[in-house]
N, C-alpha and C positions, 0 to 999 in steps of 0.2 A: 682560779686564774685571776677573778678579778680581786681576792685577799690579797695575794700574792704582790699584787701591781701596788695595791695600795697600804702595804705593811709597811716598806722602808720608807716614805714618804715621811717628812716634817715639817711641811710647810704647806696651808690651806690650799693656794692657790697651786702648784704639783701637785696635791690631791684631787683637784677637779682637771685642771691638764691631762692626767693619767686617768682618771674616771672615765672622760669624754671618747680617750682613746679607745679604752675597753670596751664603752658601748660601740663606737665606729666600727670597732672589728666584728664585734657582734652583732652588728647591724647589717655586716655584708657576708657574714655567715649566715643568717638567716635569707636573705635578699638571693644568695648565691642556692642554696639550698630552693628555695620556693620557684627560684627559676628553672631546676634541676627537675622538680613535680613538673612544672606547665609546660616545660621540653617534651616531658616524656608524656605528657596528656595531649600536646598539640601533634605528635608522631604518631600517636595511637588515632587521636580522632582524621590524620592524613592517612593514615592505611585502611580505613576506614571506608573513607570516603573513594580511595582510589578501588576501593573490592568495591565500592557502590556504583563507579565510574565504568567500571569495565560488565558488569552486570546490565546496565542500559547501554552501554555500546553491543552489546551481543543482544540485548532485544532490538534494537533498534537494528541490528543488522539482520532479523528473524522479519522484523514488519516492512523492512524492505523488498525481500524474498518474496513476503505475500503479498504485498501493493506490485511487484512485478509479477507474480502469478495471476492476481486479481486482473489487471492489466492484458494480460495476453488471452485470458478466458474471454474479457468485455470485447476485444477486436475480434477474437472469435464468433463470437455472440453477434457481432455487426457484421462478419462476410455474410455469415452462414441467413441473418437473417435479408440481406442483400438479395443472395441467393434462392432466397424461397421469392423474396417480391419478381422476380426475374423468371422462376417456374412459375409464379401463378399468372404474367405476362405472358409467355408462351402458351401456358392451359386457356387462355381467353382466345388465342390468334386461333389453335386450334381448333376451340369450339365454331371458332369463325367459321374455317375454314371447310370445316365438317357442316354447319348449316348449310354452305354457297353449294359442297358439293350434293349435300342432300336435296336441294330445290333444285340442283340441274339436273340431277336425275329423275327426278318429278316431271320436269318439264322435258327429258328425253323420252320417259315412257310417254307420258301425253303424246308427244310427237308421233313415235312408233304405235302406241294405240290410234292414232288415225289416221295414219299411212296406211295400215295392217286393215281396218273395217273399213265398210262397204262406202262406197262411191256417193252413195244417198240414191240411188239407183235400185238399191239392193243387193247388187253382183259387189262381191270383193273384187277385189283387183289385186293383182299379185304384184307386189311393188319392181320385180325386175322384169314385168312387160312393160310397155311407155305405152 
């Protein structure tokens, strides 16, 4: 092509006018071409990147699931242990409760044990004579 351009030529300066041309074409034939590679490498490395995109959206949609499972375990974990502090509060009123009625029984039999024996006399006394 570029014999071609410069076989009819006769005169120096038309031979580099038409040279110049020849490279300029060839300059955006290449130029056009090596764009055509980085198009098709910059599309590859976006599809790419979007299969990479959509991969941590779906993990990230998986570690949400487990920070909200995580989540609902740990408020469990805080009623339930609420709830024991709240039964071992009641186990204590209880014990209370069970001591006062244990000494007042102590102190009811005391009573009835010396209603029941003797006057210091020696005679019993039957508590429902006066």
């Amino acid at each position: 092509m570029a014999l071609q351009e410069l076989a009819g030529v006769s005169q120096l300066e038309e031979a580099r006018v038409r040279a110049a041309g020849v490279l300029q074409k060839f300059e955006e034939a290449i130029v056009q071409q090596v764009g055509k590679k980085e198009a098709s490498a910059l599309e590859r490395e976006n599809n790419e990147l979007k299969t990479h995109v959509q991969a941590l959206v779906r993990d990230n949609t998986i570690l949400k699931r487990a920070v909200a499972i995580q989540s609902q375990r740990q408020q469990e974990y805080v009623n339930k242990d609420q709830e024991v502090a709240q039964l071992q509060q009641t186990v204590v009123q209880y014990q209370e409760q069970l001591k006062n009625a244990e000494l007042y029984n102590y102190a009811l039999s005391m009573h009835l044990r010396q209603a029941t024996s003797s006057d210091g006399s020696g005679h019993f006394r039957n508590p429902d004579v006066c």
